[in-house]
N, C-alpha and C positions, 0 to 999 in steps of 0.2 A: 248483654252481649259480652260473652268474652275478649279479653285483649289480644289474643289469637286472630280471631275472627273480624275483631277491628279494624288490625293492622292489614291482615290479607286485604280487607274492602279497601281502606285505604289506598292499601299498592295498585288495588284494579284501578281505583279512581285516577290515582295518576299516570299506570297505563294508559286508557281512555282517553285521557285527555287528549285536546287538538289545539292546531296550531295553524292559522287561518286555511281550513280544513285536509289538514297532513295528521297521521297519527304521532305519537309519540316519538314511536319508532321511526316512520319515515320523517318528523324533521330533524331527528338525530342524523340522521341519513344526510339530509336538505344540507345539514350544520357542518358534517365532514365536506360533502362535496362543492362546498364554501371555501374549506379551510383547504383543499388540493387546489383548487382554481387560485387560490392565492398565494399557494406557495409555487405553482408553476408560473405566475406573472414576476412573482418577487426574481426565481430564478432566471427569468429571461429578463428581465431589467441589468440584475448582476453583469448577466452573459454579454451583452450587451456595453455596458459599463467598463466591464475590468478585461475582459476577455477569456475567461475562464467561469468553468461551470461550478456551482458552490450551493450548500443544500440550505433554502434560505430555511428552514425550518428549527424549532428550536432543539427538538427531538430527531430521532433517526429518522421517525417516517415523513413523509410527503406532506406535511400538515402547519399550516399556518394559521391558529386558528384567532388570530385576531381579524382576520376578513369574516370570517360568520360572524363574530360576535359586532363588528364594524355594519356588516350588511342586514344582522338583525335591527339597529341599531335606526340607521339609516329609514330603512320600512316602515320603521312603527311610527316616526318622527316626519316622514314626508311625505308619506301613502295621500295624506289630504291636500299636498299641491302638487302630486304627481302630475297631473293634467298641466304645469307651467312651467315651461321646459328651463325658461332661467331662474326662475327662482329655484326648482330643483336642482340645478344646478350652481346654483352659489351655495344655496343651503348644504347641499353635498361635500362639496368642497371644506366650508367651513366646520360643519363635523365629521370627517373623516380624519382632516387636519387637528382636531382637538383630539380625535383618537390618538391619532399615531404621536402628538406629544404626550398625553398621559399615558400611553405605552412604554414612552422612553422613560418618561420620570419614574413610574415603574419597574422598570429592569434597573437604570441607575441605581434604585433602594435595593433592589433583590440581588444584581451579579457587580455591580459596581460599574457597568458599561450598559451602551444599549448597540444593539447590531446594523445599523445603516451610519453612514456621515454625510450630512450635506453639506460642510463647510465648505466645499471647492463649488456648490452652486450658487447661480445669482438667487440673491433675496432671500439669503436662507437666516434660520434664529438659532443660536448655540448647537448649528450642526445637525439637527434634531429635524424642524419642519424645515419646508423650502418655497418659494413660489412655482415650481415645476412639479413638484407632488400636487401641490393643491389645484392647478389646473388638471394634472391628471385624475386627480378625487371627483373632481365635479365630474370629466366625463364619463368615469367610471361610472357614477350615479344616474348618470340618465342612461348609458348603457343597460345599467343592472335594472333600474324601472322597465325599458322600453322595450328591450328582451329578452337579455339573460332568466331573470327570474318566472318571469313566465313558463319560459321553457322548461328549467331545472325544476320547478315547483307539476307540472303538467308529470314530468317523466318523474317525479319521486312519488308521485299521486299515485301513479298505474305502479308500485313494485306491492306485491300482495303483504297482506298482514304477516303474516311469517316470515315471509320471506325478509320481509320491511326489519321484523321481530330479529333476525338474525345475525344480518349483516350490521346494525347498530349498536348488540351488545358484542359483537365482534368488534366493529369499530372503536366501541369505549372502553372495552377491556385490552387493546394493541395500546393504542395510546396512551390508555391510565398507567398504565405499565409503563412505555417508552417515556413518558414526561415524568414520570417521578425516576426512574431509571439514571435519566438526564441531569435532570434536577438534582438528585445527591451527588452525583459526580461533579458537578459543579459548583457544589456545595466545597466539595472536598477540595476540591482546587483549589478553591477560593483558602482555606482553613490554610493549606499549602504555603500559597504566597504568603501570608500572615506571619 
């Protein structure tokens, strides 16, 4: 077999593939409409918060995509005590809350800051987690068990192959863009204050 020919199969292979039965493309899909659901909660939490509307997203678009990778996360790790509403529930909370610290200690290495404070909550740790995030984490996790994902997973099921195909290398292609876009400019900012 040529190495041509290889790689094509290859690409179908990973085409193909699925993702507890979503194709490719539609949980690319699944992953965006993760990452809008979490940057519209973040911005009503702000709105909420401070009084003013603020784009919690790291890039221009609509995208927070630490809740897909959070809610992927979450699924793979609890799918077996979905059926125990409290242990789902603490278990949730508790990683969701390891997320969102290694999110920060992650931006802290990458921009030198990370984008939330909890220092003005009760029970919170270097400003970073809180005890009101992490009751919020747990319900979000039996929320996202009990119905969200069903639903989001039913209705990204039914978008056709192409269709599915379209809208996701659309999707990766806006953001691949917008997040490195971002990303050097704040690169350069950064080089700036220095």
């Amino acid at each position: 077999m040529r190495k041509k020919e290889y790689r094509s199969e290859k690409m179908s292979d990973l085409i193909a593939m699925q993702y507890h039965g979503l194709s490719m493309a539609q949980t690319i899909v699944w992953f965006f409409i993760y990452a809008f659901i979490g940057w519209v909660m973040e911005c009503i939490v702000i709105r909420r918060e401070k009084g003013i509307w603020e784009n919690r997203g790291f890039a221009k678009l609509p995208f927070c995509i630490i809740y897909p990778f959070g809610a992927i996360a979450v699924y793979e790790l609890l799918s077996p005590i979905a059926d125990n509403i409290v242990a789902l529930y603490i278990s949730g909370a508790i990683i969701a809350t390891t997320i969102e610290y290694i999110t920060a200690k992650v931006m802290l290495m990458l921009f030198g800051e990370f984008w939330w404070d909890y220092k003005n909550k009760f029970m919170n740790y270097q400003g970073i987690i809180c005890l009101e995030s992490t009751v919020g984490w747990g319900l979000l996790t039996v929320f996202f068990f009990k119905f969200m994902n069903r639903y989001v997973t039913i209705g990204v099921s039914r978008i056709p192959g192409r269709i599915a195909n379209t809208i996701a290398i659309t999707l990766l292609v806006a953001y691949i863009l917008d997040f490195t876009t971002q990303f050097l400019h704040s690169l350069s900012k950064e080089k700036e204050c220095n």
